[in-house]
C-alpha positions, 0 to 999 in steps of 0.5 A, spaced: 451 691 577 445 696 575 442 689 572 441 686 578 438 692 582 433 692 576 431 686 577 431 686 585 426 691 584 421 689 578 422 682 583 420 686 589 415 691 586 408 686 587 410 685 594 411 692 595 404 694 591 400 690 595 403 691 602 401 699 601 394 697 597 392 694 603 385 695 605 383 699 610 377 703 613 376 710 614 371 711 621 369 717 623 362 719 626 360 724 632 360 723 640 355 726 644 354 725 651 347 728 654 346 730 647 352 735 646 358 733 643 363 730 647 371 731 648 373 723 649 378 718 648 376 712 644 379 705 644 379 700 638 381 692 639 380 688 634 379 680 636 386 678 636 388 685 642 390 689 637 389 696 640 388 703 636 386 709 640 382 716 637 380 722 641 374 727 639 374 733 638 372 739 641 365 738 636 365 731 638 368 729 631 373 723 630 375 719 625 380 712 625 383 708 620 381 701 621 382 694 618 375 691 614 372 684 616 373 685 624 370 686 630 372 691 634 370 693 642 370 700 643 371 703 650 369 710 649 373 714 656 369 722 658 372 727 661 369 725 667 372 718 667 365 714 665 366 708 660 361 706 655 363 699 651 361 699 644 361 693 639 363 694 632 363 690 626 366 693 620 364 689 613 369 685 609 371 689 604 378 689 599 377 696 596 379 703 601 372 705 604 369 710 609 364 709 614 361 714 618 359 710 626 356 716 631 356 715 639 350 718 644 352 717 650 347 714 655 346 718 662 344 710 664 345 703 663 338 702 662 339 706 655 339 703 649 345 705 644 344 709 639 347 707 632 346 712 627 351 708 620 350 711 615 351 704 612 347 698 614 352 693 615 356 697 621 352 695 627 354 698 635 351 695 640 352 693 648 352 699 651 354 698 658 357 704 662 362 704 668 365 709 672 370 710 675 368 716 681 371 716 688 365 714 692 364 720 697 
């Protein structure tokens, strides 16, 4: 009996070991909004819908985990209920890693989005703005 419980686990350990070696991406950055950090709520979804959300702190910081190799829509949500769009590529890679993505919330559409990575194959772009406001 004892035999077989060993070799059930010697069997199954590589599976085991590559299903938690997955590599995964550590992302963290600051939100700003008209140049101050931003209190906001952050969604990711990759191209295949899966969703992952993030809220900033009271200093604008976040930080997610994240798959490699995949395109991400970023919906960043403000206290006021302004929406900013974002895409964001993270880098294939098999290794665990971190990637620092900071946000400036422009007042309008018309301004552009503001990238700051610390590394180069981190790309935010598509900046567009929507607010859902009562009108008065």
């Amino acid at each position: 009996m004892i035999a077989r419980i060993v070799t059930l686990c010697m069997l199954a350990a590589p599976y085991l070991l590559a299903w938690q070696l997955e590599p995964t991406v550590l992302l963290r950055g600051v939100v700003r909004y008209k140049g101050a950090p931003a209190n906001v709520e952050l969604l990711f979804r990759d191209e295949s819908g899966k969703a992952v959300r993030a809220k900033s702190a009271a200093d604008g910081s976040y930080q997610t985990v994240l798959a490699p190799g995949r395109t991400y829509s970023i919906t960043i949500t403000t206290d006021n209920l302004e929406r900013f769009t974002y895409t964001l590529t993270i880098p294939p890679s098999n290794k665990f890693s971190e990637l620092t993505q900071d946000f400036s919330l422009a007042e309008t559409v018309a301004e552009s989005a503001t990238s700051r990575a610390k590394s180069s194959s981190v790309h935010a772009t598509s900046q567009t703005k929507k607010s859902k406001r009562k009108k008065r």
